[in-house]
C-alpha positions as a printed NumPy array, in Angstrom:
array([[ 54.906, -38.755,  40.235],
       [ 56.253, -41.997,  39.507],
       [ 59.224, -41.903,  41.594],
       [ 58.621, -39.259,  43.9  ],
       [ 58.64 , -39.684,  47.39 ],
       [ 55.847, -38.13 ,  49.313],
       [ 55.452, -37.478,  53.107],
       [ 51.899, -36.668,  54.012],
       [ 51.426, -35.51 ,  57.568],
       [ 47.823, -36.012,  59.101],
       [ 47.126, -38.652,  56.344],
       [ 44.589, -40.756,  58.361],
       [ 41.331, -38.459,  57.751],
       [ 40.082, -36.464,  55.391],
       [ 42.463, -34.278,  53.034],
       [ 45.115, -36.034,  54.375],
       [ 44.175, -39.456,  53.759],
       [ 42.706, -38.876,  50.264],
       [ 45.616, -36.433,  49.355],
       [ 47.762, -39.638,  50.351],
       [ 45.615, -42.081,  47.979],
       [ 45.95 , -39.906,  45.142],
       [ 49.563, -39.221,  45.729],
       [ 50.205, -43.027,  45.297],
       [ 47.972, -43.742,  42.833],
       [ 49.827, -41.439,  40.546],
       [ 52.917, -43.621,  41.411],
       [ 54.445, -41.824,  44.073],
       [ 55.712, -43.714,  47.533],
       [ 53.697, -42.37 ,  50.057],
       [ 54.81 , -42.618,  53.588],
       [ 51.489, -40.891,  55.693],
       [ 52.192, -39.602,  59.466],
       [ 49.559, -40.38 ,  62.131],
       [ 49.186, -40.348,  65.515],
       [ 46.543, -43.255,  66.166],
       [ 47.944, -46.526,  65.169],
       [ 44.299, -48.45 ,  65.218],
       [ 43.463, -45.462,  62.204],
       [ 46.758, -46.285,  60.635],
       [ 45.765, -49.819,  60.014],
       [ 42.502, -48.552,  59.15 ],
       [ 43.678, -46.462,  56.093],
       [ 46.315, -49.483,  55.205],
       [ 43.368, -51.884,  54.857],
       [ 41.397, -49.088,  53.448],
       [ 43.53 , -47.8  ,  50.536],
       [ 47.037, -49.413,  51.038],
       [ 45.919, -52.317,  48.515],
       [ 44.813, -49.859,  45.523],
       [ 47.669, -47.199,  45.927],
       [ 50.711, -47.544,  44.248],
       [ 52.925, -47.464,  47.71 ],
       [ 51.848, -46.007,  50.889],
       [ 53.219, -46.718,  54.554],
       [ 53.043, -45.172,  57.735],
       [ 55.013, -43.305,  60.306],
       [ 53.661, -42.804,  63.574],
       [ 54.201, -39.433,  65.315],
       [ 52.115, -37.101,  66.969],
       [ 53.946, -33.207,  65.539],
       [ 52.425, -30.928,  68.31 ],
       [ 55.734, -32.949,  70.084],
       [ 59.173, -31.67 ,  69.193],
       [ 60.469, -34.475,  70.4  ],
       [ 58.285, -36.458,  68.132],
       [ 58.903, -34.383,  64.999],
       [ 62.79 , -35.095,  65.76 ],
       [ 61.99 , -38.488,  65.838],
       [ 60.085, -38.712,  62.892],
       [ 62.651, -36.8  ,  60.3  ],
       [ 65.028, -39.396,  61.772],
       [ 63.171, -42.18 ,  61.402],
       [ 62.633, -41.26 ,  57.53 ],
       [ 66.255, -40.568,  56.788],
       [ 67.085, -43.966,  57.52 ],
       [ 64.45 , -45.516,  55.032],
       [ 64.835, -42.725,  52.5  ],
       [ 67.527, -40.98 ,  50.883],
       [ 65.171, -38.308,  49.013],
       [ 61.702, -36.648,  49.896],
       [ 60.349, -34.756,  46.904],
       [ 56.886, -33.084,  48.325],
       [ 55.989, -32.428,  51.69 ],
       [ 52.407, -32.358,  52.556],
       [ 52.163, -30.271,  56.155],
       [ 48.834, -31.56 ,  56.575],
       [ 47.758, -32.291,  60.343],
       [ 45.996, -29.482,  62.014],
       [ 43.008, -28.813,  64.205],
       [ 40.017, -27.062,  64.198],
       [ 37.622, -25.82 ,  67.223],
       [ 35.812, -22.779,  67.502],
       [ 35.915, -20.799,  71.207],
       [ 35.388, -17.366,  71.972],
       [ 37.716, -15.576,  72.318],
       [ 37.88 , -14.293,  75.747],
       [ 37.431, -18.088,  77.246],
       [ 41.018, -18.804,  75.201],
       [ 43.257, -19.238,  78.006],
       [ 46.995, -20.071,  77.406],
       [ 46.597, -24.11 ,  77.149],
       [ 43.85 , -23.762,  74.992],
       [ 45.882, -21.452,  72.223],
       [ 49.409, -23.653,  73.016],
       [ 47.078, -26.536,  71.541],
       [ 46.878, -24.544,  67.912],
       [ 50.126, -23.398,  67.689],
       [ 51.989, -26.59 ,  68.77 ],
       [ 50.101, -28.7  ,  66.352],
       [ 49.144, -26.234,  63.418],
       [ 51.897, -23.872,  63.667],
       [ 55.011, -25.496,  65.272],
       [ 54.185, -29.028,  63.948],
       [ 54.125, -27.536,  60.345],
       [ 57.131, -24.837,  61.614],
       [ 59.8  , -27.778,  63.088],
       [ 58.628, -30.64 ,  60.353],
       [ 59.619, -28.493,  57.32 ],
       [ 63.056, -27.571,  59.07 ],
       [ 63.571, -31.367,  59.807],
       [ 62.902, -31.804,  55.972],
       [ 64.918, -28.893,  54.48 ],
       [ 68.281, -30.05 ,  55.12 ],
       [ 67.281, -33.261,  52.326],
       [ 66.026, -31.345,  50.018],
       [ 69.087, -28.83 ,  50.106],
       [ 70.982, -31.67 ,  48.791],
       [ 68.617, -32.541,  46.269],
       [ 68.437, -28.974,  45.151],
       [ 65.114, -29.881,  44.671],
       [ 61.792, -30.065,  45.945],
       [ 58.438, -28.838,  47.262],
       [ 56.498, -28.283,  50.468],
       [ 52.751, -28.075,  50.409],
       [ 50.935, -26.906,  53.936],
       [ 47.088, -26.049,  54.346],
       [ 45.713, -23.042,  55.345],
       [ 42.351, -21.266,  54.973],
       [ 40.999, -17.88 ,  53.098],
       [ 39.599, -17.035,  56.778],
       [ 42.967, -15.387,  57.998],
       [ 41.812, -12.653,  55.037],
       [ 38.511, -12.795,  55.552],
       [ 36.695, -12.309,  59.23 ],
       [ 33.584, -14.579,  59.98 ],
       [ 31.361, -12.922,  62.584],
       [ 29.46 , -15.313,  64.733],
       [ 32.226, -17.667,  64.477],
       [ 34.449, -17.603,  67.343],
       [ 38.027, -19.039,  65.317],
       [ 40.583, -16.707,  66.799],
       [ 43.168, -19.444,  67.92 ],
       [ 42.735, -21.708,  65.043],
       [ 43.457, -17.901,  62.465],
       [ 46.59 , -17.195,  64.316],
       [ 48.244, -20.472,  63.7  ],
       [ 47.056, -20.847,  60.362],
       [ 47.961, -16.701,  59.49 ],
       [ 51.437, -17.509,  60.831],
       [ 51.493, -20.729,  58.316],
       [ 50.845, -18.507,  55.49 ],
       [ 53.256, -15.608,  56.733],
       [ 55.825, -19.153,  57.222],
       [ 55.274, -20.262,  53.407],
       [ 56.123, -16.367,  51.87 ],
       [ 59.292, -16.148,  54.079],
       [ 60.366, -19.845,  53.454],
       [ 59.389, -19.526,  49.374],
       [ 62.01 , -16.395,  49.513],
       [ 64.666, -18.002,  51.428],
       [ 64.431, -21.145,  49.633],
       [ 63.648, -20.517,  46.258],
       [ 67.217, -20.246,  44.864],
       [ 67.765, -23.564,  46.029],
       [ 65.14 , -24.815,  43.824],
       [ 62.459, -25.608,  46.578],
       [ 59.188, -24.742,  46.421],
       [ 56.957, -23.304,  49.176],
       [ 53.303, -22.951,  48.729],
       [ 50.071, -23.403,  50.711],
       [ 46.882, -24.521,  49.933],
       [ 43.728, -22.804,  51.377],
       [ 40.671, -24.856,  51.406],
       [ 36.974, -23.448,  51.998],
       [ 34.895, -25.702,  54.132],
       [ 35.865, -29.369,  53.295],
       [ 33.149, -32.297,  53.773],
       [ 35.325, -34.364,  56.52 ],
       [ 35.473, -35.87 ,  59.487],
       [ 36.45 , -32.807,  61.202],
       [ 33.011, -30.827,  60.117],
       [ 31.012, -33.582,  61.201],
       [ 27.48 , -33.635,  60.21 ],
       [ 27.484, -29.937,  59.799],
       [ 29.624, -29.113,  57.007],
       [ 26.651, -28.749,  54.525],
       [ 25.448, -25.893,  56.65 ],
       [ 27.747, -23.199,  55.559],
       [ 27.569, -23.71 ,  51.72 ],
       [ 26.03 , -20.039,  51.359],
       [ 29.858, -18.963,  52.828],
       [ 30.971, -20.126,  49.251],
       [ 29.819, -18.999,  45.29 ],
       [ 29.232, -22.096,  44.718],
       [ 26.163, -22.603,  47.381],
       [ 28.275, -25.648,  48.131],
       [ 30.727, -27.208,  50.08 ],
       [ 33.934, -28.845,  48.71 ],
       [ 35.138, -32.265,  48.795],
       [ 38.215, -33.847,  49.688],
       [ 39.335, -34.695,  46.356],
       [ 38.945, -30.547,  45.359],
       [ 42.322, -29.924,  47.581],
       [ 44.071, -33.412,  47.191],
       [ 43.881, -33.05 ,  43.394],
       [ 45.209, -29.62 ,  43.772],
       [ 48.254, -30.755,  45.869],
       [ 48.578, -32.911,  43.201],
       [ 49.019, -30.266,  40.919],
       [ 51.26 , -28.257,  42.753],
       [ 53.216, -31.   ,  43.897],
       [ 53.937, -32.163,  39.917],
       [ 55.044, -27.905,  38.954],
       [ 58.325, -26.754,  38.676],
       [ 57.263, -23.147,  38.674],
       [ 54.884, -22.108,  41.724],
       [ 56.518, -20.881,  44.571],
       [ 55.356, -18.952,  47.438],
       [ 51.771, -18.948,  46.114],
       [ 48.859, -18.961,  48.222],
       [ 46.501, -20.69 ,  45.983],
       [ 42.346, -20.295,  47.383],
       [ 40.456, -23.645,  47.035],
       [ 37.554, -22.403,  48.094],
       [ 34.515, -22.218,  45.787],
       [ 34.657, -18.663,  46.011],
       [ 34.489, -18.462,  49.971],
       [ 37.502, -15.615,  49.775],
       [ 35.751, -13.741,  46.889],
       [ 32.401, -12.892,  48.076],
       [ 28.994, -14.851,  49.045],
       [ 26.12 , -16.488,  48.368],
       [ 23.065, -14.46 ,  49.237],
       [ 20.562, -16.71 ,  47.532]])
């Protein structure tokens, strides 16, 4: 990766910030989005030292406005992205006849339309590169129903996402740029709390995953020449079957 440039949205937790550690320390520049400048400075002090080169852009991408903002504020520091991380999402659980339109707006702005409008602020570089590779995050639950877990909002922004990286991967391909996504099974981060150890039977593993499971496999997909609209399962088995023991 040594010479790559990287931009990793959502890099101040979790996948994002490890994905954005290992992304520099493989020589890449790293430039992470955030939306909380006093977690910024966090993951500077945190990781900035060890990392090859990582900086920060601060946007929050559930704002068009925002997402305009921050493709323009790259393009004047950059003159090349090579991988695209659509990282930043969220994740609640609510039944779903208590979604009401707000509540749903607040997946698809940030999951969907955050991922949707920051790839087409992006494309028009990597057109003239005739090169290059986005990377977004979904989940094996948009194949694979959970009963007793009330994710309806969070499945439709994260189904379209997938639908989004097919349809991009065939429009894009013959301009040498890459589409894939990346579907975890239940992570250990911040955004599973204390809880995350509690569905390890959902997986063939018994176990949960860790951060560095999907940031090494970003890694790997970032690096390849020759995957492109894949929907590649990190999962421990979670879209395969369970764990009955």
């Amino acid at each position: 990766m040594i010479g790559k440039v990287c931009l990793v949205t959502g890099a101040t937790d979790g996948i994002g910030k490890v994905t954005a550690r290992v992304l520099a320390e493989q020589g890449a520049t790293v430039i992470g989005v955030g939306r909380d400048p006093a977690k910024i400075k966090a993951v500077i002090n945190e990781i900035g030292t060890t990392a090859g080169s990582l900086e920060f852009l601060t946007a929050d991408l559930s704002s068009l406005a925002q997402v305009r903002g921050l493709a323009a504020e790259f393009k004047s520091k950059y003159d090349h992205l090579d991988v695209l991380v659509n990282n930043a999402g969220i994740f609640e659980t609510k039944p779903f006849l208590e979604v009401d339109e707000a509540y749903l707006d607040r997946f698809l702005n940030t999951n969907l339309k955050g991922t949707y409008f920051t790839t087409q602020a992006i494309i028009p570089q990597m057109l003239k590169q005739h090169d290059g590779v986005v990377i977004n995050i979904g989940t094996p639950l948009v194949n694979h129903g959970l009963s007793g877990v009330p994710i309806t909002a969070q499945m439709v922004s994260k189904g379209a996402i997938h639908a989004l990286t097919i349809q991009l991967a065939a429009e894009f391909g013959k301009d040498n740029i890459r589409v894939n996504t990346i579907a975890p099974g239940t992570i250990r981060t911040p955004m599973h709390g204390d809880n995350a150890d509690q569905t390890a039977g959902l997986h063939l593993l018994n176990r949960v995953g860790e951060v560095e499971d999907i940031a090494e496999m970003v890694y790997t997909v970032a690096k390849s020449n020759f995957i492109n609209g894949a929907i590649i399962n990190v999962d421990g088995g979670l879209g395969a079957g369970r764990n009955l023991n």
